[in-house]
C-alpha positions in Angstrom: 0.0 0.0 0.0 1.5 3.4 -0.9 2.0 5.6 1.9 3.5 9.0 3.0 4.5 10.3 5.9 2.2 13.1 7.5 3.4 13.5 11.0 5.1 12.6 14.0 3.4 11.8 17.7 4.3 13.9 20.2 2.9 12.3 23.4 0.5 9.2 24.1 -1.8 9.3 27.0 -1.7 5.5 28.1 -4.8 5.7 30.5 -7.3 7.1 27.8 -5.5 5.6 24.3 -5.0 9.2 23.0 -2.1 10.0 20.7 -1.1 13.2 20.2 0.3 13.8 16.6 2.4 16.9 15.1 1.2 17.0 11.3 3.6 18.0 8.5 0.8 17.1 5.8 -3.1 17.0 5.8 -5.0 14.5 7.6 -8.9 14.6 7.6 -11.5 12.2 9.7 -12.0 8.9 7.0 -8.1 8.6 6.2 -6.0 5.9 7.5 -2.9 6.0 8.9 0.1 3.7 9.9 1.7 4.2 12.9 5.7 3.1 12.9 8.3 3.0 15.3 11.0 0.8 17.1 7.9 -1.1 18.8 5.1 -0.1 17.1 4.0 -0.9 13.9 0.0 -1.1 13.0 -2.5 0.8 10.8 -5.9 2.5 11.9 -8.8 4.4 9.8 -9.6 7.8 11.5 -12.8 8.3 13.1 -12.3 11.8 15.1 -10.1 13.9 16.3 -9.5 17.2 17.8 -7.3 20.2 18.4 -7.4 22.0 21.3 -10.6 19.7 22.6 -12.3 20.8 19.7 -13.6 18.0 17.1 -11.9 18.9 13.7 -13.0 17.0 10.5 -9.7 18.2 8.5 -6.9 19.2 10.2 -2.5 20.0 7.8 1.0 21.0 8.3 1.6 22.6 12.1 -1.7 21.4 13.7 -1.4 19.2 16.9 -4.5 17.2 16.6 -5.4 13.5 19.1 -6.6 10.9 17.9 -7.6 7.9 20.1 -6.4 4.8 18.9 -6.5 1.4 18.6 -3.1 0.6 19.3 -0.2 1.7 21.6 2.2 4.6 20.0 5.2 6.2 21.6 7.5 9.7 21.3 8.6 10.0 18.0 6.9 6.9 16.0 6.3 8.2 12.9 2.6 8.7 11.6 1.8 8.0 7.2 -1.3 8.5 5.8 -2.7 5.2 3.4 -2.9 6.5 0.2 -4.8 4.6 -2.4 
């Protein structure tokens, strides 16, 4: 599946599955995206997220948005959006 990279996560909150993700490319609610680091390494379709605790359905380069997700992420894992 191509793939390019959109972002980077800047924090994960364990007790609530939240990831918090610096964008350095668009991401809007629909996408997927892969999640890849030294540990992590699985792919998740976006059903929300926010910016400052405000739901955003499109969100590009410099946002902060979180996302919850499905699986665990850590400082630094790089985020790429699915592309079809």
């Amino acid at each position: 599946m191509p793939e390019e990279e959109i972002g980077r996560i800047t924090h994960y909150f364990n007790k609530i599955s939240v990831a918090a993700i610096e964008l350095s490319g668009t991401l809007e609610v629909g996408d997927t995206i892969h999640v890849k680091g030294h540990t992590s390494d699985w792919t998740q379709k976006i059903d929300s997220m926010q910016i400052e605790h405000d739901s955003v359905e499109k969100a590009g380069p410099g946002d902060s948005v979180g996302i919850k997700v499905d699986g665990h992420a850590h400082e630094h894992d790089a985020v790429f959006k699915v592309t079809d």
